[in-house]
C-alpha atoms as one frame of an Amber mdcrd trajectory, in Angstrom:
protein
 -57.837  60.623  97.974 -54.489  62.453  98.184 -54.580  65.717  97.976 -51.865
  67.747  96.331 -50.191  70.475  97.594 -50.120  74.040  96.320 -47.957  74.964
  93.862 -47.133  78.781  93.334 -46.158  80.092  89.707 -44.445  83.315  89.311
 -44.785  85.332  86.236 -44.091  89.397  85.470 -45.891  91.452  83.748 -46.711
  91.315  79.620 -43.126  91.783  78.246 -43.916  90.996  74.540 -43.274  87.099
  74.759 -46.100  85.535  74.614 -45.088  84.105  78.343 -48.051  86.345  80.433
 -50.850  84.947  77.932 -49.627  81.562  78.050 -49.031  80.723  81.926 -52.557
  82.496  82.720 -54.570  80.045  80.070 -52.309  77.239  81.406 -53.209  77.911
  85.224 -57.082  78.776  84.031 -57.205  75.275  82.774 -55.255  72.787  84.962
 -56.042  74.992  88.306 -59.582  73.606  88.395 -58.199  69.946  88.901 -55.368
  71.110  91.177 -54.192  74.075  93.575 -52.105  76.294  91.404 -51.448  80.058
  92.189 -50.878  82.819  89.916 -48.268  85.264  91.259 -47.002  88.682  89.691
 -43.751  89.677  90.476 -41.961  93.391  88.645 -39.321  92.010  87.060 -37.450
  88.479  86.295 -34.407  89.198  88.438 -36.614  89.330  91.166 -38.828  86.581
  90.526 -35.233  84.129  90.305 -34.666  85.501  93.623 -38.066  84.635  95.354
 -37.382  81.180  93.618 -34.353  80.471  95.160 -35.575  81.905  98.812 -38.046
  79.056  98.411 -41.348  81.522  98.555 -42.210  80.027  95.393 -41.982  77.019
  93.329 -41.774  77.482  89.480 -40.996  80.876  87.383 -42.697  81.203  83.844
 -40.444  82.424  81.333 -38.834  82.952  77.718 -36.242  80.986  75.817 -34.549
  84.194  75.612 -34.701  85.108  79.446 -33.348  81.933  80.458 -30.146  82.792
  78.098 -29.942  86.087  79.935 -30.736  85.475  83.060 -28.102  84.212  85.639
 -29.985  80.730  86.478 -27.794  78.967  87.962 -29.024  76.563  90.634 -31.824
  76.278  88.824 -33.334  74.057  86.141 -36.001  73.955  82.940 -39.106  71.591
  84.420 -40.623  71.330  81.824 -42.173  73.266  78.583 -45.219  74.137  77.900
 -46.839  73.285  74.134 -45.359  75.731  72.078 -47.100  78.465  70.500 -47.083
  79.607  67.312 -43.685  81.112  66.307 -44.381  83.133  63.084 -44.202  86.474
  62.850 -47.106  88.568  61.338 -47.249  91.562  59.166 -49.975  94.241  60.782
 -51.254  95.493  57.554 -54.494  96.045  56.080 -53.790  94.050  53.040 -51.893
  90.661  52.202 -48.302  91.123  51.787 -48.657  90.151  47.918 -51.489  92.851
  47.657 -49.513  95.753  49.412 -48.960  98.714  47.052 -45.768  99.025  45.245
 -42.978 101.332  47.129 -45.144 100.836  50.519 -43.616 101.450  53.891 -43.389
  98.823  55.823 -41.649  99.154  59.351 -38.810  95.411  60.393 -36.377  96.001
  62.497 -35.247  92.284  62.772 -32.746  91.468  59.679 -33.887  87.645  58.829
 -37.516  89.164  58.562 -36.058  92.122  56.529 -34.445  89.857  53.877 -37.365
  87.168  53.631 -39.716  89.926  53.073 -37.156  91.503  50.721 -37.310  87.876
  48.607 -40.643  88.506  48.424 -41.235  91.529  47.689 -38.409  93.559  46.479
 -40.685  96.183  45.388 -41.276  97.236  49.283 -39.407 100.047  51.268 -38.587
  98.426  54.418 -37.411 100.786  56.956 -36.324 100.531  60.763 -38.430 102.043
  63.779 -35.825 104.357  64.311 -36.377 105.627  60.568 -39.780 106.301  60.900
 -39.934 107.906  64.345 -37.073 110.475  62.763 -39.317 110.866  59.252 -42.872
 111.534  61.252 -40.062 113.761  63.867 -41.485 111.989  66.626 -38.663 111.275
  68.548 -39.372 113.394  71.734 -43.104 111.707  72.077 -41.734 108.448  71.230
 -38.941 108.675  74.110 -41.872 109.723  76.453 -44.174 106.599  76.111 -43.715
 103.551  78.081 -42.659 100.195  77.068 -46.534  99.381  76.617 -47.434 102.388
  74.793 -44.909 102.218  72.070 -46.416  99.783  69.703 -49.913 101.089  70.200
 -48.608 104.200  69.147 -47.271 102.369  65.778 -50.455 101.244  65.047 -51.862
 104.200  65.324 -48.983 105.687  62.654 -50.655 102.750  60.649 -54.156 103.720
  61.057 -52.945 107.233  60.369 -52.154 106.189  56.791 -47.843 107.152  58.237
 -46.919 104.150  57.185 -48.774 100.896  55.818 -47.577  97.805  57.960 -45.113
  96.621  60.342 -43.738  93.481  61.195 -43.804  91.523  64.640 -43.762  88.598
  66.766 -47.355  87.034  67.004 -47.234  87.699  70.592 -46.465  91.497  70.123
 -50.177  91.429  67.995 -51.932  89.408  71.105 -50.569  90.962  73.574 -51.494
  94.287  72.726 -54.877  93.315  71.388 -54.254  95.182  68.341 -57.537  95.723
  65.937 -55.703  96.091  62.719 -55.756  93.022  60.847 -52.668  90.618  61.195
 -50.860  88.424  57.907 -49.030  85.136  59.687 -45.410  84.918  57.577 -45.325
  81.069  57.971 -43.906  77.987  56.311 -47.374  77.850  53.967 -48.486  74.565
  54.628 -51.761  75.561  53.247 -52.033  74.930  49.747 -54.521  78.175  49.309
 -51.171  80.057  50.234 -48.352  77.934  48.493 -47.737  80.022  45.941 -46.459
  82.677  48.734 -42.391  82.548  49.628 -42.261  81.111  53.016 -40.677  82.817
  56.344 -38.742  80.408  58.526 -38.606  82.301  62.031 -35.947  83.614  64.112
 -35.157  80.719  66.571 -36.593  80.202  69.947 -39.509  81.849  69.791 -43.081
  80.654  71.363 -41.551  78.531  74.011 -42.401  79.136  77.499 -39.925  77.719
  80.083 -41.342  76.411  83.559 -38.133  76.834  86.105 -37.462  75.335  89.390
 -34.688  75.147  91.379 -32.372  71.911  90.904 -34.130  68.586  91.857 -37.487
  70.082  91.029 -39.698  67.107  90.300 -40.497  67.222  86.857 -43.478  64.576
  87.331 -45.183  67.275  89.059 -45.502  69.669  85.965 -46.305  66.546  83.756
 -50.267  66.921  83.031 -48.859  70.562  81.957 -46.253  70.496  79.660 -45.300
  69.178  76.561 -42.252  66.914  75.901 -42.140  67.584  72.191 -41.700  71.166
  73.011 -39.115  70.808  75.346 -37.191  68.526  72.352 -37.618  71.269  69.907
 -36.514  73.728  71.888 -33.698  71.584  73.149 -32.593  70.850  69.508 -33.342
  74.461  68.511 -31.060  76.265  71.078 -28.104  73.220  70.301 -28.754  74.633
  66.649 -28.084  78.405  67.547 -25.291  78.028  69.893 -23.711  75.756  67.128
 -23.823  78.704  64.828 -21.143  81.714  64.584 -22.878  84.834  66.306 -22.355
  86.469  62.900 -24.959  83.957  61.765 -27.373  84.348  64.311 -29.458  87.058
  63.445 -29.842  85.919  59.885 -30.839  82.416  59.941 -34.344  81.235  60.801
 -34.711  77.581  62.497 -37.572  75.629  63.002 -38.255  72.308  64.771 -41.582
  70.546  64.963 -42.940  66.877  66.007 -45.875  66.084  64.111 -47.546  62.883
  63.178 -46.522  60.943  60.300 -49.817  61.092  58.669 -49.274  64.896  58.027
 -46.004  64.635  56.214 -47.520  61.430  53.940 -50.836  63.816  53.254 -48.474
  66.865  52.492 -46.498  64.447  50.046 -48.929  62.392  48.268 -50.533  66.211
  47.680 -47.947  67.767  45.714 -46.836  64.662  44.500 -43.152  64.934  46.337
 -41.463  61.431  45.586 -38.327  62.464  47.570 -40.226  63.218  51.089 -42.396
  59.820  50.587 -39.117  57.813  50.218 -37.459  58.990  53.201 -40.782  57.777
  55.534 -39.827  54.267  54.487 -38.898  51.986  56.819 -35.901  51.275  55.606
 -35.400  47.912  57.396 -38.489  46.891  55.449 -39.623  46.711  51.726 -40.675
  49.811  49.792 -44.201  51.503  50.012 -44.161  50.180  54.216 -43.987  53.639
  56.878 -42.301  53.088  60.356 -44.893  54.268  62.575 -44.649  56.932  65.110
 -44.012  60.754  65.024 -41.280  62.034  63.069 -39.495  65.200  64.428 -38.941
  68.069  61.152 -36.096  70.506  61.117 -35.163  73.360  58.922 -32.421  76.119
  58.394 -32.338  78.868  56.169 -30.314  82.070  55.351 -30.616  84.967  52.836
 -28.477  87.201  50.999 -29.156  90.953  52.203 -31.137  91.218  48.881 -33.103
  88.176  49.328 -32.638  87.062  46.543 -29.736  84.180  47.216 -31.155  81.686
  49.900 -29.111  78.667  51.611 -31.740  75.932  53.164 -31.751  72.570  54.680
 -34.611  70.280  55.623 -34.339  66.880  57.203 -37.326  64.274  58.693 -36.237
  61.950  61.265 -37.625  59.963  63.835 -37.306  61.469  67.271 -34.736  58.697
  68.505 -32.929  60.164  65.440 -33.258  63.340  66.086 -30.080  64.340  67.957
 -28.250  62.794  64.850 -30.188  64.402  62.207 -29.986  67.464  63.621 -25.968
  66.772  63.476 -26.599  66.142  59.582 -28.361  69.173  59.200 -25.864  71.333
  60.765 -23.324  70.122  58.879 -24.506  70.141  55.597 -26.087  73.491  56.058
 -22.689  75.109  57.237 -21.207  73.141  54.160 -23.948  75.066  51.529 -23.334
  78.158  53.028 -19.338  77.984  52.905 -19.802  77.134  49.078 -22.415  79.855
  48.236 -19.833  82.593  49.961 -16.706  81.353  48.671 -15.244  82.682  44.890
 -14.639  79.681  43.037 -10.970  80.020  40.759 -10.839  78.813  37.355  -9.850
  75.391  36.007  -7.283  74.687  33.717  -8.924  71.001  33.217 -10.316  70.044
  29.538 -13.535  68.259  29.643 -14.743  67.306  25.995 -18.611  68.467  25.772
 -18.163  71.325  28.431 -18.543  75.344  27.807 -15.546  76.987  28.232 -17.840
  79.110  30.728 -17.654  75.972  33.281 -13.941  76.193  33.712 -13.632  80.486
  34.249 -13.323  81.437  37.633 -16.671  82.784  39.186 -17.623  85.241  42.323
 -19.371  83.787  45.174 -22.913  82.962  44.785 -23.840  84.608  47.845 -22.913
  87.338  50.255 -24.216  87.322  53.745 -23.637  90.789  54.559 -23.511  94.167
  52.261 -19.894  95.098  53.318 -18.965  91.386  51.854
C-alpha cells in the first residue's frame, strides 16, 4: 500500500475568522486516514515566509488575509466547505423582542442599516461610543486583542448595554455564554416573517495556500469545490464593485441541490422561481437536473428603509454568466434608485399629472447625499 507523505499545515493563532476552529476540526478528521501536522506559527507574515522556505507545505487562512497579504508565488489549493457566514446578534432576546430604544453595539455599516430596516426603533451605536459613554477608554486600551470582546459581553451581562452584533466566528471563538440570534436569509418558514440580512462578502471561507504548482489533488478528500466557486464568484463580485460600495452591499453565493429551491417554491407557492428551474430545451413542468449555484446582492439606504436587491439561479456551467447578469442589472437598479428623475412634458391620456413632475431620487446611499 503506498503510503503518503506528511503534509504540514500552518495556522496562527484565533484571530476572529473562524480559520483556527476550522483547520483544527479539518486535521482532527482527515489526520486519522493520513499524516497531517498541525503547526502554530505568531503571525501570517511569518507563516508566508516558512511557506516559501519550503519548511512547510500549506498555510490556513482568510478570504480577507489573502487580499492583504503579499502572496505572490503562491496559490489558493483548495477551499475548505464553507462555514456559516451570518452574523449574529449576542442578545438575550430575539431581535423582534428587544425593548424599544435598546442599545445595541454594530460597528459594520451593511449590518447597521439591515438592522435599522428592521428595527428602526433601536439605538445602534459604535464600540467607540460605548467605551466613551461607560468612560472606559483607558481599561479598554489596556486589554488584549482576546480580551476585548469578553469584556463586551460582560458590559452586556452588566445590563451596559443589551446586544451587540458580530461575525459567527467572533461568538465561537470566544465561547461566549450569552445566547446568540443568527441574522440570516430566513429560509425557515418559523422565521419568514423576519427581514433578512444578506452578509458582508467573503466571510466563512478558509483558504488552503501553497506555493505555485502545489498539487491540488493532494488537498482533494479535504476541500470543497463549491466553496472555492462561491468564493471565486464572490470576490469577482466585490472587486467589480466601486470601493464606495463595498462596505454597504451584502453578497451571497451558494450551490445547493435543486430539490431545495423546488421545496422552497412549491412552499410559498412562488410561480416565478419554479419557472426558471425549467429546462428550457424541454417542455414545461420538466427540471434539468443537477445543482444550481444561487446568488444575491443587496444595498440599503442609511435609514434602511430604501433597499436595491438582485437574485438569480443558474446552473453552475452558467454561473460565470449569471453572475455577469446580476452585476449588471444590480448596478443598473442602483443607478436608477440614486438618480433625480426630471419632469416630462409628454401628454399621456389616462395618466396623473403626478407621473410627469419631476421627482428626487428614490434612494441615497450615503447621509451626505
Amino acid at each position: 500500500m503506498k503510503t503518503q507523505e506528511r503534509m504540514v499545515i500552518l495556522t496562527t493563532p484565533n484571530r476572529d475568522d473562524g480559520v483556527r476552529q476550522q483547520i483544527e476540526r479539518t486535521v482532527d478528521t482527515h489526520g486519522r486516514h493520513r499524516d497531517l501536522r498541525l503547526k502554530q506559527v505568531p503571525h501570517m507574515k511569518t507563516a508566508l515566509q516558512v511557506l516559501r522556505d519550503g519548511q512547510a507545505d500549506i498555510v490556513a487562512m482568510s478570504a480577507f488575509d489573502w487580499q492583504n497579504e503579499d502572496v505572490s508565488g503562491l496559490m489558493i489549493a483548495g477551499v475548505l466547505p464553507r462555514k456559516e457566514p451570518t452574523w449574529v446578534l449576542v442578545a438575550n432576546d430575539k431581535p423582534e423582542y428587544l425593548q424599544a430604544g435598546a442599545v445595541v453595539v454594530c460597528d459594520h455599516e451593511l449590518l447597521r442599516r439591515q438592522m435599522m430596516r428592521m428595527r428602526s426603533d433601536l439605538e445602534l451605536v459604535r464600540l467607540d461610543e460605548v467605551i466613551d459613554r461607560l468612560g472606559a477608554s483607558e481599561v479598554f486600551s489596556q486589554l488584549d486583542s482576546d480580551e476585548r470582546w469578553p469584556w463586551m459581553e460582560q458590559q452586556l451581562i452588566n445590563g451596559d448595554i443589551n446586544g451587540f452584533i458580530v461575525p459567527r466566528a467572533i461568538h465561537a471563538g470566544h465561547r461566549m455564554k450569552s445566547r446568540r440570534h443568527t441574522l440570516g436569509l430566513q429560509r425557515d418558514k418559523s422565521e419568514s416573517e423576519r427581514e433578512r440580512f444578506v452578509p458582508p462578502p467573503l466571510h466563512g471561507f478558509t483558504l488552503l495556500v501553497g506555493r505555485d504548482g502545489f498539487p491540488k489533488a493532494e488537498l482533494k478528500d479535504m476541500t470543497d469545490p463549491s466553496a472555492e466557486l462561491a468564493y471565486r464568484l464572490e470576490l469577482t463580485m466585490l472587486e467589480s464593485l466601486d470601493p464606495t460600495l463595498h462596505d454597504i452591499t451584502g453578497m451571497f453565493v451558494e450551490q445547493r441541490k435543486i430539490s431545495t429551491f423546488l421545496k422552497k417554491a412549491t412552499d410559498e407557492g412562488d410561480e416565478t422561481l419554479l419557472n426558471s428551474l425549467v429546462d428550457p430545451n424541454k417542455k414545461r413542468g420538466v427540471y434539468k437536473s443537477g445543482p444550481r449555484v444561487e446568488l444575491i446582492v443587496e444595498t440599503l439606504s442609511p435609514d434602511g428603509k430604501r433597499t436595491a436587491s438582485c437574485e438569480r439561479i443558474v446552473l453552475p456551467e452558467d454561473s460565470h454568466l449569471g453572475m455577469v447578469n446580476l452585476l449588471r442589472e444590480f448596478l443598473e437598479l442602483v443607478t436608477i434608485m440614486t438618480t433625480a428623475h426630471e419632469g416630462s412634458k409628454r401628454t399621456i391620456p389616462g395618466m396623473p399629472p403626478s407621473m410627469f413632475e419631476p421627482s428626487p431620487a428614490l434612494m441615497k446611499l450615503n447621509e451626505e447625499d
